[in-house]
C-alpha positions as CSV (number, residue, x, y, z in Angstrom):
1,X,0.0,0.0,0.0
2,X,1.5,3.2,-1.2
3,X,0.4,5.5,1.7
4,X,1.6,3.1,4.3
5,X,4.2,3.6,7.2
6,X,7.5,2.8,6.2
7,X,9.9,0.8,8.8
8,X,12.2,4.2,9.0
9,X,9.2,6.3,10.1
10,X,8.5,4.3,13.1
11,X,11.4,6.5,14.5
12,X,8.7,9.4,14.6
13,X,6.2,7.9,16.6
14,X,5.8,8.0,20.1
15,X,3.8,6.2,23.0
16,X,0.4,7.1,23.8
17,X,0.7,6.4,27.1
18,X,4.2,7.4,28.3
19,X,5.1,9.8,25.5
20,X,8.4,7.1,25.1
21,X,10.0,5.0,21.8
22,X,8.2,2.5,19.9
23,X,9.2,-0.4,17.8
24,X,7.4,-2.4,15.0
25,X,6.9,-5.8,15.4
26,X,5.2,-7.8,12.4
27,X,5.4,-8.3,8.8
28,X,6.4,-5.8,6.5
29,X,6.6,-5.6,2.6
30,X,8.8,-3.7,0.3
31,X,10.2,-1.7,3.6
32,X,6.5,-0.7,4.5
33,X,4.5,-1.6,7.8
34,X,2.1,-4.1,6.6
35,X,0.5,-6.3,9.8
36,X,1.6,-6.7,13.2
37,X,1.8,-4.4,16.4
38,X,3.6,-1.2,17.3
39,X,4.4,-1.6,20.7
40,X,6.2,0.6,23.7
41,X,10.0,-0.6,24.6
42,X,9.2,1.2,28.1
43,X,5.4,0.9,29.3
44,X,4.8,-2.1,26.5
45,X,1.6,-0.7,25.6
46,X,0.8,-1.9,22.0
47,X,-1.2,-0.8,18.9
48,X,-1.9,-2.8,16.0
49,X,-1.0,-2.5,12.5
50,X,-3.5,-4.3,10.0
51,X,-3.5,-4.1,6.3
52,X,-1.1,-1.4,6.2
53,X,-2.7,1.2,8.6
54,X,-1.4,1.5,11.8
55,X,-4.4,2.7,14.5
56,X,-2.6,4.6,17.0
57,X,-5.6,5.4,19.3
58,X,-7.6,4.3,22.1
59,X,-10.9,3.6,21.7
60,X,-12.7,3.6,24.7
61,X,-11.5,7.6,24.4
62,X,-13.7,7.9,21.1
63,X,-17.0,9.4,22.8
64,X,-19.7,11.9,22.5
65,X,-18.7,13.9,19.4
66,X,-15.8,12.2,18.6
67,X,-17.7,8.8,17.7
68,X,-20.8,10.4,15.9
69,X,-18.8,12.2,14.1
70,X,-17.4,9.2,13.2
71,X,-20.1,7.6,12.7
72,X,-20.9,10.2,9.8
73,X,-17.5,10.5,8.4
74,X,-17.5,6.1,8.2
75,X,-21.1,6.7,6.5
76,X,-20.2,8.9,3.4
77,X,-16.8,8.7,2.6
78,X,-17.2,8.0,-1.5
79,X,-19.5,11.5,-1.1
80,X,-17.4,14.2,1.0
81,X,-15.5,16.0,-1.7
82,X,-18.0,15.7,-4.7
83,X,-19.9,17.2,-2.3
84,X,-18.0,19.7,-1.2
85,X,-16.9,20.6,-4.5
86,X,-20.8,20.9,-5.5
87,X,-22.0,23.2,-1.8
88,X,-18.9,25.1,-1.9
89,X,-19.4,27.9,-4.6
90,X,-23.5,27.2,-4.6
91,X,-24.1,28.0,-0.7
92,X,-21.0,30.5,0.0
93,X,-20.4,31.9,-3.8
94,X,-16.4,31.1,-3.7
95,X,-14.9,28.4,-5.5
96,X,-13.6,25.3,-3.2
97,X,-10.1,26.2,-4.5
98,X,-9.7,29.3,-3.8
99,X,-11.3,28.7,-0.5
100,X,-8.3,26.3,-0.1
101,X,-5.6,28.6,-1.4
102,X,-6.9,30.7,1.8
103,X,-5.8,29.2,4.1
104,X,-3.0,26.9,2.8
105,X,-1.1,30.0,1.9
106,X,-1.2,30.4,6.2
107,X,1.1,27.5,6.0
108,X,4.2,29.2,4.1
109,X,5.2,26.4,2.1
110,X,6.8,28.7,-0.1
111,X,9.4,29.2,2.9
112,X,10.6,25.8,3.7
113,X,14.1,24.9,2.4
114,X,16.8,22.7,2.6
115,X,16.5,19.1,4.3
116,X,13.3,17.2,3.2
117,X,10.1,19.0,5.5
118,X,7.5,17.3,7.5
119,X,4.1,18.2,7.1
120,X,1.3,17.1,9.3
121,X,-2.5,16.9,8.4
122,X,-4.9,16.2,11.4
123,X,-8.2,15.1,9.7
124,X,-6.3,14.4,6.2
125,X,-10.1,13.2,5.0
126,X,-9.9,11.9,1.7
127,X,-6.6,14.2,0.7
128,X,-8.2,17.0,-1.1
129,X,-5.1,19.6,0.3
130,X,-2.6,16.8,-0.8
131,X,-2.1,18.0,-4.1
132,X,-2.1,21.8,-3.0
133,X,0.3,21.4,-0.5
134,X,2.4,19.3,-3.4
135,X,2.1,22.6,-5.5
136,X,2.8,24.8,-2.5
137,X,6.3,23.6,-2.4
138,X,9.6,25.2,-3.9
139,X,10.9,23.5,-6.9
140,X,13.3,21.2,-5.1
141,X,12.4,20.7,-1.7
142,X,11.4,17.3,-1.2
143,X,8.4,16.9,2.0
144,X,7.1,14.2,3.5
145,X,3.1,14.5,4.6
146,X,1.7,13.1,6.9
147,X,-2.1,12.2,7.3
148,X,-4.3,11.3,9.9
149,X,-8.2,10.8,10.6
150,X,-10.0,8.4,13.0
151,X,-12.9,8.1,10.0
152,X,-11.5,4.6,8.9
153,X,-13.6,5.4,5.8
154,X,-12.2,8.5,5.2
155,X,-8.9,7.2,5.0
156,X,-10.0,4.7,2.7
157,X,-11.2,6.8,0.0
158,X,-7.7,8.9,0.5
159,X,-5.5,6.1,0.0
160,X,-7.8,5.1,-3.5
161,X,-6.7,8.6,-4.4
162,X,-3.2,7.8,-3.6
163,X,-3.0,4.4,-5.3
164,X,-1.6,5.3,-8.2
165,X,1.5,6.2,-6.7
166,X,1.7,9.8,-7.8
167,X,2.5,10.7,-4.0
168,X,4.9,8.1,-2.3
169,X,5.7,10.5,0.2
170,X,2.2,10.7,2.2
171,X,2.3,8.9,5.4
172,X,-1.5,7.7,7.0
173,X,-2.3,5.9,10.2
174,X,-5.4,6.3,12.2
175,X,-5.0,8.8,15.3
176,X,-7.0,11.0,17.3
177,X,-6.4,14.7,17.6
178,X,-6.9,14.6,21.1
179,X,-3.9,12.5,21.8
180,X,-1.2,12.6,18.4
181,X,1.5,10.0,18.6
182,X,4.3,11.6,18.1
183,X,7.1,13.4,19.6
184,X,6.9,17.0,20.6
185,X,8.3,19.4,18.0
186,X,8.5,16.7,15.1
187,X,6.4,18.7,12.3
188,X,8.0,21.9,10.2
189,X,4.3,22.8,9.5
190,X,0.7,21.7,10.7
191,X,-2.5,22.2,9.1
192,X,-5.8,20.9,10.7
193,X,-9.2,21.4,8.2
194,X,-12.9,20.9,9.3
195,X,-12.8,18.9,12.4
196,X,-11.6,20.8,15.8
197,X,-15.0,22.3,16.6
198,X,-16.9,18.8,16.5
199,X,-13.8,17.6,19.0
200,X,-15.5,16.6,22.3
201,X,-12.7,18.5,23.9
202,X,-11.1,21.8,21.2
203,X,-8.7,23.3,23.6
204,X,-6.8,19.8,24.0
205,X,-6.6,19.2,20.5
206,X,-5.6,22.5,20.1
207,X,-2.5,21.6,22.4
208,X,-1.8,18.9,20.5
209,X,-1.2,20.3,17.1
210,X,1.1,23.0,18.9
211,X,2.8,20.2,20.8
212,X,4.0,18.3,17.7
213,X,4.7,21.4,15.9
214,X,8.6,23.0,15.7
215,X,8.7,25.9,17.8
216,X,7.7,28.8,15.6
217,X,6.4,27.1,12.1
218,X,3.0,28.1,11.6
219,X,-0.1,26.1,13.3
220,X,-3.1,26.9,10.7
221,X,-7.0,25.5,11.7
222,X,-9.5,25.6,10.0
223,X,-13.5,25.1,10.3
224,X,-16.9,26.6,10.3
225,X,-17.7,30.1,11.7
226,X,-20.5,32.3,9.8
227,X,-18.5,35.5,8.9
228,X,-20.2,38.6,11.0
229,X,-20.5,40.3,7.5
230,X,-21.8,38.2,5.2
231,X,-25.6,38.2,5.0
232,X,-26.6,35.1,4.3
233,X,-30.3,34.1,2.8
234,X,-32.6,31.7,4.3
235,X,-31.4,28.9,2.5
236,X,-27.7,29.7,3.5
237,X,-28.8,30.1,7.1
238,X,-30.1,27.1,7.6
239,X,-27.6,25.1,5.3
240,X,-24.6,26.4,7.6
241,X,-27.3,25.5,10.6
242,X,-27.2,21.9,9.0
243,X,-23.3,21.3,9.2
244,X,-23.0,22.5,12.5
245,X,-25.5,20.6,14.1
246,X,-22.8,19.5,16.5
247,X,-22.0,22.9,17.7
248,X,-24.5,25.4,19.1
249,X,-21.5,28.4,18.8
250,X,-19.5,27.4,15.7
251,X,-16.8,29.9,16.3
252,X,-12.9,31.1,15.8
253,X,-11.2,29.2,18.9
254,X,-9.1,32.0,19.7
255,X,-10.3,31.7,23.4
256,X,-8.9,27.6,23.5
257,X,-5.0,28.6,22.4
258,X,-2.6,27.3,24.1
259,X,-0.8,29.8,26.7
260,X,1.9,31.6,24.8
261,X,0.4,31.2,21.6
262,X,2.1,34.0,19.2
263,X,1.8,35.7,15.8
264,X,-2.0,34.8,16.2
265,X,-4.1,35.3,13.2
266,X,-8.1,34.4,12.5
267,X,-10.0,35.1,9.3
268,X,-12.4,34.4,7.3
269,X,-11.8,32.4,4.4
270,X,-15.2,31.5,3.0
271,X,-18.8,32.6,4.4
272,X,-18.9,29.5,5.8
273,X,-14.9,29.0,7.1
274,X,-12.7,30.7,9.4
275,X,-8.5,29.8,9.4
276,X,-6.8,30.7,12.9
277,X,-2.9,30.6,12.3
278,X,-0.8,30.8,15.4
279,X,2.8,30.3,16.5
280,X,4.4,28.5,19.8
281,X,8.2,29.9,20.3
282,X,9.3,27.4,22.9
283,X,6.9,24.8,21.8
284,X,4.2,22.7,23.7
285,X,4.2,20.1,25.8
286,X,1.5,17.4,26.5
287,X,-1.3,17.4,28.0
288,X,-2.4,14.7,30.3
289,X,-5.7,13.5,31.8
C-alpha cells in the first residue's frame, strides 16, 4: 500500500501512554509496515497494525462527538469531496479552490528549504489539500506528509486517491487529535481542516497540534464560523445551521489557544470557514488527563 508507514518512520512515533520509543513488530513488505503491532520498549503498551494502517488510538476515548462524528464521516466517505466541490461555490459563492488557497497559503510552504520537510494533516479526510500542498512547495524541496483521521472510511477513499503512486511520500495511520503519537516538535508545518469544533474537547486538541509542531512554524485551523458580515439568505442560514448541528457556537477558537500562543491570526476564508494561524516559540508540551 502506497500511503503506508515505512519501517524508518517508526522513528517518529511515540507512546500514547508514556510519551516514550516504539518499535514495529510484524510483517512488512517492500520496507512498509504491513500487519503486526507497534508496541512501547518502556510501558509495552501496543497498537496494531492491519492491512497497512497503523491505529494509534484508544478507543474507549472515542466518545460523545468524537464517535458520531465518526459515525458520519465512516457513513459517506465515496460523497465528502464531490460534495463539497458541489456546496462550496452554490451555498458561500467562492470556489472550493480558492477557498483552499486561503488558508494553505497560512502554511508558508513557499518558505521551507533545505532538508526534506514534514508536514502534518490532522483530519487528512480523503486528501483533497494533498495535491495543493504538493504545489505549495519550492521547486526542489522534497516533503514528506503526513495524514491522519479516525474516519477509517475517510482514510480509505484517501488512499484510492493515492493508489496510483503519484504521492509516495504521504504517510497515513489512524489517530485522534486529542492525543497525536508523536514526539513534541517533530512537524515543520501543521495544518488541521474541518474537524476541531466537533472535538469533544477543542482546547486539547488545540495543544496537541502546537505540541507536535517545531517551535515557531505556523499552526493553521481551520472550520466553520458564519462571517459577521456576510448576509446570508434563508437557505444559507439554515444550510450552515445543518453542518454545525454539532456545535450550538461554531466559532474562531481563539479563546482555547494554548498559553503563549504567538503571531495569532483568524479570518475568514469562506462565508462558511474561518483559518486561525498561530505560532508556539518554545513549543508545547502534552497534555495529560
Amino acid at each position: 500500500m502506497p500511503s503506508g508507514l515505512e519501517v524508518g518512520d517508526v522513528a517518529l512515533l511515540a507512546c500514547l501512554a508514556c510519551g516514550a520509543a516504539v518499535a514495529f513488530q510484524g510483517q512488512h513488505e517492500a520496507g512498509r509496515l504491513e500487519s503486526g503491532h507497534l508496541r512501547c520498549g518502556s510501558c509495552g503498551e501496543a497498537w496494531d497494525v492491519q492491512g497497512g494502517l497503523a491505529r494509534l488510538y484508544r478507543e474507549d476515548a472515542v466518545r460523545g462527538t468524537d464517535r458520531l462524528m465518526r459515525v458520519i464521516y465512516d457513513g459517506l466517505p465515496a460523497l465528502h469531496d464531490p460534495l463539497t466541490t458541489v456546496l462550496t461555490p452554490l451555498l458561500q459563492s467562492v470556489s472550493e479552490a480558492r477557498m483552499r488557497g486561503r488558508y494553505l497559503r497560512r502554511l508558508e510552504l513557499g518558505a521551507l528549504t533545505g532538508a526534506p520537510a514534514r508536514i502534518l494533516e490532522v483530519g487528512v479526510g480523503a486528501g483533497a489539500n494533498l495535491p495543493l500542498v504538493r504545489r505549495g512547495l519550492p521547486p526542489g524541496v522534497a516533503a514528506e506528509v503526513w495524514g491522519v483521521d479516525l474516519s477509517e472510511g475517510m482514510l480509505g477513499q484517501c488512499q484510492r486517491r493515492l493508489r496510483n503512486g503519484a504521492f509516495p511520500e504521504v504517510r497515513l495511520l489512524m489517530a485522534d487529535g486529542h492525543a497525536l503519537p508523536f514526539a513534541s516538535g517533530t512537524f515543520d508545518r501543521v495544518l488541521s481542516v474541518g474537524g476541531i469544533g466537533g472535538y469533544r474537547d477543542p482546547a486539547r486538541a488545540l495543544s496537541e497540534l502546537a505540541r507536535v509542531a517545531k517551535p515557531g512554524t505556523p499552526v493553521v485551523v481551520v472550520d466553520e464560523q458564519m462571517d459577521p458580515e456576510f448576509q446570508p439568505s434563508l437557505l444559507q442560514r439554515a444550510a450552515f445551521r445543518a453542518i454545525t448541528f454539532y456545535s450550538r457556537d461554531p466559532h474562531c477558537p481563539t479563546e482555547l489557544l494554548p498559553e503563549g500562543a504567538t503571531d495569532v491570526v483568524a479570518e475568514q476564508v469562506s462565508p462558511f470557514f474561518y483559518s486561525l494561524t498561530f505560532r508556539m516559540p518554545g513549543g508545547a508540551s502534552r497534555v495529560t488527563d
